[in-house]
PDB file of the backbone (N, CA, C, O) and the ligand in Angstrom, with CONECT records:
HET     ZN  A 101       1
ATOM      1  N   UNK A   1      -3.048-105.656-187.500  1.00  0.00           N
ATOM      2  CA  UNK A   1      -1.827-106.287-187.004  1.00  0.00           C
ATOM      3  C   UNK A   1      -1.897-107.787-187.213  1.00  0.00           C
ATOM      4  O   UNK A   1      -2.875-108.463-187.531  1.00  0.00           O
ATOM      5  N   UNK A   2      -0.508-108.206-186.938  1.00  0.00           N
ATOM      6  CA  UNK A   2      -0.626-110.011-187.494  1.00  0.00           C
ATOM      7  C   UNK A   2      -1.144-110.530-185.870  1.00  0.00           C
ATOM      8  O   UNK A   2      -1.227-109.707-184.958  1.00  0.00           O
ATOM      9  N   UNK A   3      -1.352-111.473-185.742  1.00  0.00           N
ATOM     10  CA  UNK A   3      -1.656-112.165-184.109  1.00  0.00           C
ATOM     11  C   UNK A   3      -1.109-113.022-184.137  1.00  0.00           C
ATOM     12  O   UNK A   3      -1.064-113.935-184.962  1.00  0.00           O
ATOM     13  N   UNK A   4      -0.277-112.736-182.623  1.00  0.00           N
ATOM     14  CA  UNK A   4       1.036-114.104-182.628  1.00  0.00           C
ATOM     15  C   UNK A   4       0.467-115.380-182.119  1.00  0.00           C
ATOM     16  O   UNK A   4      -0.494-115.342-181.350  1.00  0.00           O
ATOM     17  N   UNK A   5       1.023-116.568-182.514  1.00  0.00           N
ATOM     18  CA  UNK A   5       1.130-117.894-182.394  1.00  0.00           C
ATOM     19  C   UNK A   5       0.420-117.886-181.079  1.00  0.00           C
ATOM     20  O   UNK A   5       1.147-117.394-180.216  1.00  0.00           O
ATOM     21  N   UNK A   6      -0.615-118.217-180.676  1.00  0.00           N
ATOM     22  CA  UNK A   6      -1.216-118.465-179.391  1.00  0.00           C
ATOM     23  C   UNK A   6      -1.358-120.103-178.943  1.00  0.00           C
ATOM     24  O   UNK A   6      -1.854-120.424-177.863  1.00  0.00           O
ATOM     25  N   UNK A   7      -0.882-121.026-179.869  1.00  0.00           N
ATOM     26  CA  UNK A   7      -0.906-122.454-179.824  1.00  0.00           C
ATOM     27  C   UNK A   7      -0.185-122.549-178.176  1.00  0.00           C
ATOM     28  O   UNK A   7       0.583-121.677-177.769  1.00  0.00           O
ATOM     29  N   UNK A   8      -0.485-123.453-177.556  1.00  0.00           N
ATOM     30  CA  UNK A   8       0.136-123.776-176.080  1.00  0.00           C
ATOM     31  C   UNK A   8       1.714-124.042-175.891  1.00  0.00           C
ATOM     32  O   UNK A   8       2.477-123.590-175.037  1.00  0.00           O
ATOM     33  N   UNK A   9       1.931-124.831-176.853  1.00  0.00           N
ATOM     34  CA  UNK A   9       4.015-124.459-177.141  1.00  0.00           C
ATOM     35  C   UNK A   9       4.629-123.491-177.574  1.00  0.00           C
ATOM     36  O   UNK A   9       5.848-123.529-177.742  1.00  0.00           O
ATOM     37  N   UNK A  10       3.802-122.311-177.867  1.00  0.00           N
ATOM     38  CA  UNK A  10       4.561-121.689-178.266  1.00  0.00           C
ATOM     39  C   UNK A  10       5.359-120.055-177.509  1.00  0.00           C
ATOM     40  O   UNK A  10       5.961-119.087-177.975  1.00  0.00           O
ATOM     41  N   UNK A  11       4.898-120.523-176.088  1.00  0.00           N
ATOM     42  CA  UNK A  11       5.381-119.430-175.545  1.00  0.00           C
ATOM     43  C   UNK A  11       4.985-118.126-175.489  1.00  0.00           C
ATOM     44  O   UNK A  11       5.563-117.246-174.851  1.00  0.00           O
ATOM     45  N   UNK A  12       3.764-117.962-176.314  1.00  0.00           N
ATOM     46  CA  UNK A  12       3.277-116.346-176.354  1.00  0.00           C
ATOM     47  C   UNK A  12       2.339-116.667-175.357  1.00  0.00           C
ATOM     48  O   UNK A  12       1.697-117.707-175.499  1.00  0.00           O
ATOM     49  N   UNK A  13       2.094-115.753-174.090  1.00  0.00           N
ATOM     50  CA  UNK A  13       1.156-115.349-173.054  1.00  0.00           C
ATOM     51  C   UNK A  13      -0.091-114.377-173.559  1.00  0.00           C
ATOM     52  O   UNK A  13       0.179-113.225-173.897  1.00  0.00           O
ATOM     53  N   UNK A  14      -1.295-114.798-173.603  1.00  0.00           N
ATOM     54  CA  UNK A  14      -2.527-113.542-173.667  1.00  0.00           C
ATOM     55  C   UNK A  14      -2.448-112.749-172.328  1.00  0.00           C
ATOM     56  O   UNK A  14      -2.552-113.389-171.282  1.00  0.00           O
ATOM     57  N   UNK A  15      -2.273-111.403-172.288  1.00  0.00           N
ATOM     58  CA  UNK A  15      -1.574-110.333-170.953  1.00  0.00           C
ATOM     59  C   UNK A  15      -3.400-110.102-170.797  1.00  0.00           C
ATOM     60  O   UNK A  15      -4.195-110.357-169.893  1.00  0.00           O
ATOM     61  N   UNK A  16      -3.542-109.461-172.252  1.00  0.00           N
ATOM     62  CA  UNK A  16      -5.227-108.964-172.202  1.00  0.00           C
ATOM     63  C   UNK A  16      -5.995-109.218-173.252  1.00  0.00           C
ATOM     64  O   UNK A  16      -5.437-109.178-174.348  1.00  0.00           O
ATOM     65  N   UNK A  17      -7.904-109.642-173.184  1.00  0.00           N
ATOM     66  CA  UNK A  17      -8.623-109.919-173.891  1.00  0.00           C
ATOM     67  C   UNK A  17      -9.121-108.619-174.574  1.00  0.00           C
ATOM     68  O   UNK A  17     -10.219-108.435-174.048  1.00  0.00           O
ATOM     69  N   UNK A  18      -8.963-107.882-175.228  1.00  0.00           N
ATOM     70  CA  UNK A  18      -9.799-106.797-175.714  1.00  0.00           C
ATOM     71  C   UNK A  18     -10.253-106.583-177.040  1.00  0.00           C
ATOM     72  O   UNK A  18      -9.721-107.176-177.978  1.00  0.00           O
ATOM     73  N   UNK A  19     -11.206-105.773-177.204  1.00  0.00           N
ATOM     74  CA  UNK A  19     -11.425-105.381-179.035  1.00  0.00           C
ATOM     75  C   UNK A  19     -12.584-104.534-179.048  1.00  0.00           C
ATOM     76  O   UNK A  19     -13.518-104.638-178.252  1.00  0.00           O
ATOM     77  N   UNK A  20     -12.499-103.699-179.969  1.00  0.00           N
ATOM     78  CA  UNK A  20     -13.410-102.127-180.174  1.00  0.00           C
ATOM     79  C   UNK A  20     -14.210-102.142-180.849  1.00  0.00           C
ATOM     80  O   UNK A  20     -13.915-101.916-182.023  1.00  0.00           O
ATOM     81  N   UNK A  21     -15.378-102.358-180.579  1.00  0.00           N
ATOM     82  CA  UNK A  21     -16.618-101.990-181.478  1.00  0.00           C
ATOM     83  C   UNK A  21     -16.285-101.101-182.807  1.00  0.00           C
ATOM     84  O   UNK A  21     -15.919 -99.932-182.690  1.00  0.00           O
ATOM     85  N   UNK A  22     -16.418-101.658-183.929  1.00  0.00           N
ATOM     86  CA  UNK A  22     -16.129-100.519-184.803  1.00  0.00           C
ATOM     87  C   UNK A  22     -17.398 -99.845-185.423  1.00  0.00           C
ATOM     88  O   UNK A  22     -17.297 -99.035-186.344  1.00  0.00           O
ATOM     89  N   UNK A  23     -18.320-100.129-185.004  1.00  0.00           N
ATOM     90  CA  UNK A  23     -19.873 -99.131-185.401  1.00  0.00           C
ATOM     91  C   UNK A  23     -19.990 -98.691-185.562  1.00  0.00           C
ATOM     92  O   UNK A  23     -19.818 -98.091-184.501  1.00  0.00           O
ATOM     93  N   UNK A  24     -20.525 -97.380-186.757  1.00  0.00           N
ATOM     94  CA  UNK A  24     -20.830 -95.981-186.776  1.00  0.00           C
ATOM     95  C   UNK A  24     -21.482 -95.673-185.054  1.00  0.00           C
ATOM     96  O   UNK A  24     -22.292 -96.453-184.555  1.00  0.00           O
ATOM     97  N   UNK A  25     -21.129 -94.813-184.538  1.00  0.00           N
ATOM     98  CA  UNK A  25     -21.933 -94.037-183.459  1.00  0.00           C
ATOM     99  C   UNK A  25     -21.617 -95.268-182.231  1.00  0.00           C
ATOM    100  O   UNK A  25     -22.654 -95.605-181.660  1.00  0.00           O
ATOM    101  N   UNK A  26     -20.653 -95.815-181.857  1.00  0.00           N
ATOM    102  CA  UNK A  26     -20.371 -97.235-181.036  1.00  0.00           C
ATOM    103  C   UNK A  26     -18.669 -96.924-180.583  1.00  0.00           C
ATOM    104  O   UNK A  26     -18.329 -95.748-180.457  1.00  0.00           O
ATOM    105  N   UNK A  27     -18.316 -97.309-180.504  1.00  0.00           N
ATOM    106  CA  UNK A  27     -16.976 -97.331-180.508  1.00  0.00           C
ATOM    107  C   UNK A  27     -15.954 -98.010-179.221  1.00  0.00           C
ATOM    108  O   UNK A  27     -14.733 -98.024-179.071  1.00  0.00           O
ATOM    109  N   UNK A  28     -16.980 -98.493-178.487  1.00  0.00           N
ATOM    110  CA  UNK A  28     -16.636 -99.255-177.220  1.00  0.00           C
ATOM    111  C   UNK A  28     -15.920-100.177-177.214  1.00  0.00           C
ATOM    112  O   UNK A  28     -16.196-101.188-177.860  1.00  0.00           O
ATOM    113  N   UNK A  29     -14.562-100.040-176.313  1.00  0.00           N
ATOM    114  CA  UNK A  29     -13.730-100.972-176.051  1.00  0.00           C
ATOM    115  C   UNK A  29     -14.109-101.673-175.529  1.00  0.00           C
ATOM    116  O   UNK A  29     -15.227-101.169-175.422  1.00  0.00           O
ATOM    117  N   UNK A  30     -14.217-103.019-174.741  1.00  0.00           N
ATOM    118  CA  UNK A  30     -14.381-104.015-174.067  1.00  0.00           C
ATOM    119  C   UNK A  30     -13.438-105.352-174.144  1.00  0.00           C
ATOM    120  O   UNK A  30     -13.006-105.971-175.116  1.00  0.00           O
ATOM    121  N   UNK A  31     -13.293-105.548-172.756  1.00  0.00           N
ATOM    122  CA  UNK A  31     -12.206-106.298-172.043  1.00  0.00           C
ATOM    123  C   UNK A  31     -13.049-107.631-170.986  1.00  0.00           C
ATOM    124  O   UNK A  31     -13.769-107.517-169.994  1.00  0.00           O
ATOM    125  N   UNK A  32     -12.555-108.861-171.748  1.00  0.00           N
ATOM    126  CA  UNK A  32     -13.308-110.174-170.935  1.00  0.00           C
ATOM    127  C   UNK A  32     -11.618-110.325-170.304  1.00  0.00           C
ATOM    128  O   UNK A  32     -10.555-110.509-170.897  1.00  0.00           O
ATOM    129  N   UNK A  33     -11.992-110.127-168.634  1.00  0.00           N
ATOM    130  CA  UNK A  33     -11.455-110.312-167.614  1.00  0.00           C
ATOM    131  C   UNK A  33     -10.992-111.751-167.351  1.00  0.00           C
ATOM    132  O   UNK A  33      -9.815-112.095-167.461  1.00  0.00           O
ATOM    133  N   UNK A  34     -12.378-112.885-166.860  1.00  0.00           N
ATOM    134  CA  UNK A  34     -11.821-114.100-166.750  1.00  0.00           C
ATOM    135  C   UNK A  34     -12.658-114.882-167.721  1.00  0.00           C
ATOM    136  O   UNK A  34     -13.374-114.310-168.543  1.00  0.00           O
ATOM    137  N   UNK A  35     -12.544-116.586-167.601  1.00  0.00           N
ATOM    138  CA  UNK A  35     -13.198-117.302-168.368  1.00  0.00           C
ATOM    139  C   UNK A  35     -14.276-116.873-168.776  1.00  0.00           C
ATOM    140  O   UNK A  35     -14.406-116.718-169.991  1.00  0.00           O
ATOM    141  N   UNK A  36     -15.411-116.544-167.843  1.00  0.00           N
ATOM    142  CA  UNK A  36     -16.868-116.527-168.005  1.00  0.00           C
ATOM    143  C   UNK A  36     -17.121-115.232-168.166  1.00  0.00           C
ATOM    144  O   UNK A  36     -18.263-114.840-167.925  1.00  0.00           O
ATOM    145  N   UNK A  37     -16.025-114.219-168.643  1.00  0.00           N
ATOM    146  CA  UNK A  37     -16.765-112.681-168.643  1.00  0.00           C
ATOM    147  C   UNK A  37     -17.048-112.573-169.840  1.00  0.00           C
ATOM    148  O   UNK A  37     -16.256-112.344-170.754  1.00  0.00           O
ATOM    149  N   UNK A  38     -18.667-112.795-169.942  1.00  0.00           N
ATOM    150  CA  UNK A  38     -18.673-112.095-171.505  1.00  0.00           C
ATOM    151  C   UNK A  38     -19.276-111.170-172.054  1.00  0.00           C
ATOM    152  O   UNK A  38     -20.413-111.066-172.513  1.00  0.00           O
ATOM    153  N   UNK A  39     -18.089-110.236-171.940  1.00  0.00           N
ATOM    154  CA  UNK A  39     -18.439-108.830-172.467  1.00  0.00           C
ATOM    155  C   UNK A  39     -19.147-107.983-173.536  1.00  0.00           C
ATOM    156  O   UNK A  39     -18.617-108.233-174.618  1.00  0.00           O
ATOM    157  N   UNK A  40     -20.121-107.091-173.664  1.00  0.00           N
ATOM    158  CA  UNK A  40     -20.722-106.849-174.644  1.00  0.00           C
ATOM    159  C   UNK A  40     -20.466-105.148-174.864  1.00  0.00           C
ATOM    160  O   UNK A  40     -20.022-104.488-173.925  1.00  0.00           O
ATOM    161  N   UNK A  41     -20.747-104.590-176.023  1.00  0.00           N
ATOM    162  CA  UNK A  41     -20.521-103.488-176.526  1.00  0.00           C
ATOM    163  C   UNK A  41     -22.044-102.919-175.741  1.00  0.00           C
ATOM    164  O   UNK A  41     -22.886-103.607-175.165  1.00  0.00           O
ATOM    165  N   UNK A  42     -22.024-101.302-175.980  1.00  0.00           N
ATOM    166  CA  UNK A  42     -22.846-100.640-175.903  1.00  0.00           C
ATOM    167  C   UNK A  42     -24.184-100.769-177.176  1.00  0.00           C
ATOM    168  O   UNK A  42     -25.367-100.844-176.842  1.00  0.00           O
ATOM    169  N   UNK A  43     -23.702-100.775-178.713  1.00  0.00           N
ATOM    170  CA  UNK A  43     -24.490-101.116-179.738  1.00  0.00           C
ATOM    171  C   UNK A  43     -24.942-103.026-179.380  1.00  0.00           C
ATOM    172  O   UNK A  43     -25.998-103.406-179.887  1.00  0.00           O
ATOM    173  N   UNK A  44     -24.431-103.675-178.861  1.00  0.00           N
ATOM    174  CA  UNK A  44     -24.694-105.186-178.790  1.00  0.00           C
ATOM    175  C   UNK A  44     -24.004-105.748-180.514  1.00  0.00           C
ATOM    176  O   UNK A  44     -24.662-106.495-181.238  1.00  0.00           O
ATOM    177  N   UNK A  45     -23.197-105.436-180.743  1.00  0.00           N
ATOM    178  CA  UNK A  45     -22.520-105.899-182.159  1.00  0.00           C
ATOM    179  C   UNK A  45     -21.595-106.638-181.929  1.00  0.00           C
ATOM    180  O   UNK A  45     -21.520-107.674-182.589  1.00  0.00           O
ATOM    181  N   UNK A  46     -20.632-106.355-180.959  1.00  0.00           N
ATOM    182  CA  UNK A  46     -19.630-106.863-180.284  1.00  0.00           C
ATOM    183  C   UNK A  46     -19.639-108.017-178.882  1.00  0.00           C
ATOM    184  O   UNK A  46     -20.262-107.710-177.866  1.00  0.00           O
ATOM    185  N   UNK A  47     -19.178-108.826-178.942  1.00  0.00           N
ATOM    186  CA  UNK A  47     -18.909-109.566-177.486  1.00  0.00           C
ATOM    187  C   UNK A  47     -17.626-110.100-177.963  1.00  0.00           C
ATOM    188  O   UNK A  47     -17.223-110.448-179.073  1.00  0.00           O
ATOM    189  N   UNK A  48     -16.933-110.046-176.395  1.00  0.00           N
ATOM    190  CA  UNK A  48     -15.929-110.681-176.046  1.00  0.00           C
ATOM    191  C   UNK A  48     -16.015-111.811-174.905  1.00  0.00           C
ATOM    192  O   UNK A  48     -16.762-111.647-173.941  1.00  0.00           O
ATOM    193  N   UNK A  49     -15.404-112.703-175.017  1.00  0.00           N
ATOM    194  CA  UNK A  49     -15.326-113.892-173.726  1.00  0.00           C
ATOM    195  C   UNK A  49     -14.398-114.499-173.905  1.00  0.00           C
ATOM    196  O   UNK A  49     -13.878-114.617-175.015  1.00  0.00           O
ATOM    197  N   UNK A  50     -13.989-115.008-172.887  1.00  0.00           N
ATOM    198  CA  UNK A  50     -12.883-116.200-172.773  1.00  0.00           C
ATOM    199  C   UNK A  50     -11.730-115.878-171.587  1.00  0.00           C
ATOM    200  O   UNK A  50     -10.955-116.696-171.089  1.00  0.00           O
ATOM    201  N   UNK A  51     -11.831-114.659-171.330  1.00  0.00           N
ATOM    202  CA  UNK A  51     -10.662-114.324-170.325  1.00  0.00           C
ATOM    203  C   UNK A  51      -9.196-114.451-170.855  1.00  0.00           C
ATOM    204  O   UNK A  51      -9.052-114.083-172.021  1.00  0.00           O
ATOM    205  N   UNK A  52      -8.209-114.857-170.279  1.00  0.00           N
ATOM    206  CA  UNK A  52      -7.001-115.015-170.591  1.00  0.00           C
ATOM    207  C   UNK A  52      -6.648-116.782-170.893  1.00  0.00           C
ATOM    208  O   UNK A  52      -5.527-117.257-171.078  1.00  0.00           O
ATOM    209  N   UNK A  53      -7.900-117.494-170.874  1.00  0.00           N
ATOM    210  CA  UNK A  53      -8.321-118.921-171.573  1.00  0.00           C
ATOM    211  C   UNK A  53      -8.210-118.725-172.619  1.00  0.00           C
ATOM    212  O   UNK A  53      -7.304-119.389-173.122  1.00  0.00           O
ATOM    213  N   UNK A  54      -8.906-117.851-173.520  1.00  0.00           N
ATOM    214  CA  UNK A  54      -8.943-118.363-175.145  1.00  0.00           C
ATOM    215  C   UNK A  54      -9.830-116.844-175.610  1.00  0.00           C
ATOM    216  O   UNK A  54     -10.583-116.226-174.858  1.00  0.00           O
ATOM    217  N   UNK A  55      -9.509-116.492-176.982  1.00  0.00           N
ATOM    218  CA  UNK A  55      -9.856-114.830-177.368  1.00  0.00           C
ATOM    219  C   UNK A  55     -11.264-115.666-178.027  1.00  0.00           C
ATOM    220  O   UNK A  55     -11.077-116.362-179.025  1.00  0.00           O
ATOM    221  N   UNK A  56     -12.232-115.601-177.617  1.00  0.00           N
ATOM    222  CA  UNK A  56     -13.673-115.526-178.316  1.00  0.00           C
ATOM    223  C   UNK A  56     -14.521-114.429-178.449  1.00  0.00           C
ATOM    224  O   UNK A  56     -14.990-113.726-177.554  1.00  0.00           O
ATOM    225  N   UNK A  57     -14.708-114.335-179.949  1.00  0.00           N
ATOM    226  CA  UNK A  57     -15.610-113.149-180.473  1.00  0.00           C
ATOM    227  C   UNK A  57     -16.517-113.082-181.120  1.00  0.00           C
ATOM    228  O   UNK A  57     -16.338-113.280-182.321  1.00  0.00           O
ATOM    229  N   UNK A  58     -18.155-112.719-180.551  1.00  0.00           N
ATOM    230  CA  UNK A  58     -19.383-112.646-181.585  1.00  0.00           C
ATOM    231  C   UNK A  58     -19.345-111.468-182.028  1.00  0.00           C
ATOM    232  O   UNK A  58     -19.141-110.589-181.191  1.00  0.00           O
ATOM    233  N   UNK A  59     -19.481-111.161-183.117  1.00  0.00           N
ATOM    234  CA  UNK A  59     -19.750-109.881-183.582  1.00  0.00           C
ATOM    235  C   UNK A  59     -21.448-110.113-184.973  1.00  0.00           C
ATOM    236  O   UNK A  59     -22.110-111.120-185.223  1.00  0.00           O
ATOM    237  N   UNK A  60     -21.567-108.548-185.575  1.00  0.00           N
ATOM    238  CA  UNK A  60     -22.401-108.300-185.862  1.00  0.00           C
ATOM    239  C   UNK A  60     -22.037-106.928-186.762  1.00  0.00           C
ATOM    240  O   UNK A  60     -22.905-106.095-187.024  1.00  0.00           O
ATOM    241  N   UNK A  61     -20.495-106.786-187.248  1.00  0.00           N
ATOM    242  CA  UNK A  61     -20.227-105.703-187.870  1.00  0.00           C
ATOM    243  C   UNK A  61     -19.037-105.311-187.823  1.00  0.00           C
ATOM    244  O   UNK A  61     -18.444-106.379-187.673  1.00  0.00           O
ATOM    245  N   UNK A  62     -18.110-104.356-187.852  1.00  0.00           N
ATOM    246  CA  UNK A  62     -16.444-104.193-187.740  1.00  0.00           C
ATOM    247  C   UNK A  62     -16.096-104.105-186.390  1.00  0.00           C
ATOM    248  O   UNK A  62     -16.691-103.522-185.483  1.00  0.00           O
ATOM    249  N   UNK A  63     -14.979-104.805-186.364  1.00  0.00           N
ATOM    250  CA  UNK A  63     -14.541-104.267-185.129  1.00  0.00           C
ATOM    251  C   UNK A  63     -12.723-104.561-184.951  1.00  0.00           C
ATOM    252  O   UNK A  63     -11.941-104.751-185.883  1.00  0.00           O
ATOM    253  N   UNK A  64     -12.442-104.528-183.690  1.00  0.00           N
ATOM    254  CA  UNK A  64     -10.605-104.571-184.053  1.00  0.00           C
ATOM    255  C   UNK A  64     -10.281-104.767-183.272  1.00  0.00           C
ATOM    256  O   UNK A  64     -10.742-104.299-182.230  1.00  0.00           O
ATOM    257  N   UNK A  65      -9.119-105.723-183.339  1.00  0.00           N
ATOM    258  CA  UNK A  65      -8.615-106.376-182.308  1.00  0.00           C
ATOM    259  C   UNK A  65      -7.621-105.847-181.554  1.00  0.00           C
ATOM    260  O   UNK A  65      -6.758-105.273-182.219  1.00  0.00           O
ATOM    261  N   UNK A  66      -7.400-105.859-179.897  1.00  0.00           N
ATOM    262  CA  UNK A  66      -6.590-104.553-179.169  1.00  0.00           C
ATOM    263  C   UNK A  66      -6.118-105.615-178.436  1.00  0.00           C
ATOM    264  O   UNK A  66      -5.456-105.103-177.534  1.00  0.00           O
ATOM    265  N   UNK A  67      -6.085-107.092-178.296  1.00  0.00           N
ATOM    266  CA  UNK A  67      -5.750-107.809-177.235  1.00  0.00           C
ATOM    267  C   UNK A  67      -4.239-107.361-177.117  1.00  0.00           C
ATOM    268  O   UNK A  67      -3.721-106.753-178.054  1.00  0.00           O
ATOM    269  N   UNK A  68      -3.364-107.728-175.704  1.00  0.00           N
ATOM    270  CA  UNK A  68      -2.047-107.946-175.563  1.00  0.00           C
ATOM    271  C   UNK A  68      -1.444-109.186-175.304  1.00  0.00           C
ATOM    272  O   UNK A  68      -2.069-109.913-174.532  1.00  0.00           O
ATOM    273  N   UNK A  69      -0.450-109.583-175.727  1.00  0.00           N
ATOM    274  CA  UNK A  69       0.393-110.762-175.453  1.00  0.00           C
ATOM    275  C   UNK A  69       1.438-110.183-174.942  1.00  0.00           C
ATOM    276  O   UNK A  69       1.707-108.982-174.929  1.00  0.00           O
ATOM    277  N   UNK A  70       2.334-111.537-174.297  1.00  0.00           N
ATOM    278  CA  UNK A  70       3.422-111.622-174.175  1.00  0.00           C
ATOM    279  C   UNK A  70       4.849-112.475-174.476  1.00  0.00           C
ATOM    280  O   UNK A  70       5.134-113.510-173.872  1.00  0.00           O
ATOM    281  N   UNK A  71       5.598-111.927-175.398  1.00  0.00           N
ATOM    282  CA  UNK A  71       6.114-113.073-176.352  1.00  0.00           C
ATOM    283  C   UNK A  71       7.309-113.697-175.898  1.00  0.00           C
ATOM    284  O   UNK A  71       8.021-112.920-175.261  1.00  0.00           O
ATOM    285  N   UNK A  72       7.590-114.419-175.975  1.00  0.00           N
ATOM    286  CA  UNK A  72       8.846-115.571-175.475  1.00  0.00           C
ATOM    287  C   UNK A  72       9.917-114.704-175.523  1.00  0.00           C
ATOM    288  O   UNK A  72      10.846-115.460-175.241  1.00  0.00           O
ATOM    289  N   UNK A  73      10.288-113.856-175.656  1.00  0.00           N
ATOM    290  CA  UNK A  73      11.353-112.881-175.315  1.00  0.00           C
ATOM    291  C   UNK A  73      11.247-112.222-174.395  1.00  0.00           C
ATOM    292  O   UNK A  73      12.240-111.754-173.839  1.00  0.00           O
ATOM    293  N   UNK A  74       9.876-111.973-173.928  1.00  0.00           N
ATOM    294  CA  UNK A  74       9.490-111.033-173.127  1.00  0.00           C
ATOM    295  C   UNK A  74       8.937-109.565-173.459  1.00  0.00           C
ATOM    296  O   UNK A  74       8.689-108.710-172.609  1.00  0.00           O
ATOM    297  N   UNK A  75       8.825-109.457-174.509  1.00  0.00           N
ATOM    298  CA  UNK A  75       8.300-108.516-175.384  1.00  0.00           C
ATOM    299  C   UNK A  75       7.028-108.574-175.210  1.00  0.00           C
ATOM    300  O   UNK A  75       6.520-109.690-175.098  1.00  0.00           O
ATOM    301  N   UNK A  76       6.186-107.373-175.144  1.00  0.00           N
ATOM    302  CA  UNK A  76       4.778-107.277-175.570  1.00  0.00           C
ATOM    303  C   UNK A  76       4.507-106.521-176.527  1.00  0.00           C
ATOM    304  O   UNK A  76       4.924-105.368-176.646  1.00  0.00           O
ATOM    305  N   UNK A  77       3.470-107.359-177.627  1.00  0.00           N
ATOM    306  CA  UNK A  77       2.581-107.192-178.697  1.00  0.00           C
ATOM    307  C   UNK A  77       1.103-106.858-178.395  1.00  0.00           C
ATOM    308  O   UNK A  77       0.442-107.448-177.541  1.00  0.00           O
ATOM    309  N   UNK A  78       0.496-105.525-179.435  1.00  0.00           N
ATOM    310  CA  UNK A  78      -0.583-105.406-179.164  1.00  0.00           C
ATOM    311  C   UNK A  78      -0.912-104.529-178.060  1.00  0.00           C
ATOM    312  O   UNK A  78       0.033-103.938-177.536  1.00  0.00           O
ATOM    313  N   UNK A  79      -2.261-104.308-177.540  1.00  0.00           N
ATOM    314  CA  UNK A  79      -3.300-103.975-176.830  1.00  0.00           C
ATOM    315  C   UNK A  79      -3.281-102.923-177.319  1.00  0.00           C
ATOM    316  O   UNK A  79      -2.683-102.535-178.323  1.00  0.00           O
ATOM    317  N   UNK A  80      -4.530-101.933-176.011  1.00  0.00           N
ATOM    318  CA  UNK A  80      -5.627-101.153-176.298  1.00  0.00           C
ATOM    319  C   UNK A  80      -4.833 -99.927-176.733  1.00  0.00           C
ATOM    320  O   UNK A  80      -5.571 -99.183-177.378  1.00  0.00           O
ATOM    321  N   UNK A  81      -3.269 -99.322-176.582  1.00  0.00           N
ATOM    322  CA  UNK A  81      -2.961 -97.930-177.072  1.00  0.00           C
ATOM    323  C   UNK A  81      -2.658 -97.986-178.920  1.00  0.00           C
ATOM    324  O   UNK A  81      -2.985 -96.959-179.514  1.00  0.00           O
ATOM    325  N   UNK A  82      -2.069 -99.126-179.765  1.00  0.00           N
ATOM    326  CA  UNK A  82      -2.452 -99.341-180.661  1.00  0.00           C
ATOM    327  C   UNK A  82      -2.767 -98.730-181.731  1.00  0.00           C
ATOM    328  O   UNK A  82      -3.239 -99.354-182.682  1.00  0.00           O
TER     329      UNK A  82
HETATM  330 ZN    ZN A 101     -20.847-101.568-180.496  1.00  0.00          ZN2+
END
């Protein structure tokens, strides 16, 4: 999917931080809650952090992005059903 404009003027809200391990034999979703949650996969390939501050991601192999926004219309883009 494309990822909308997250710049601070532009009106799109992060709703949720998420993204899926894409690993052979892994496949764990994980969701950084607030600033300091930083979330890790079951394989350790994946981390997420930043909360609804800012989408930060270490990785170590595929993975995919499930976050949700919310767009200046009021529309939501994204997340985990996808
Ligand atoms: Zn993993």
């Amino acid at each position: 999917m494309e990822y909308p404009d997250e710049t601070p003027d532009s009106g799109v809200v992060l709703l949720r931080n998420i993204a899926r391990c894409d690993k052979e034999g892994c496949g764990d979703v994980i969701e950084s809650t607030t600033t300091h949650d930083f979330a890790t996969c079951g394989c350790g390939s994946l981390s997420v952090d930043g909360g609804l501050s800012y989408r930060r991601r270490a990785f170590n192999g595929p993975w995919t992005e499930l976050s949700e926004w919310k767009m200046p219309d009021g529309s939501t883009v994204g997340g985990p059903d996808e």
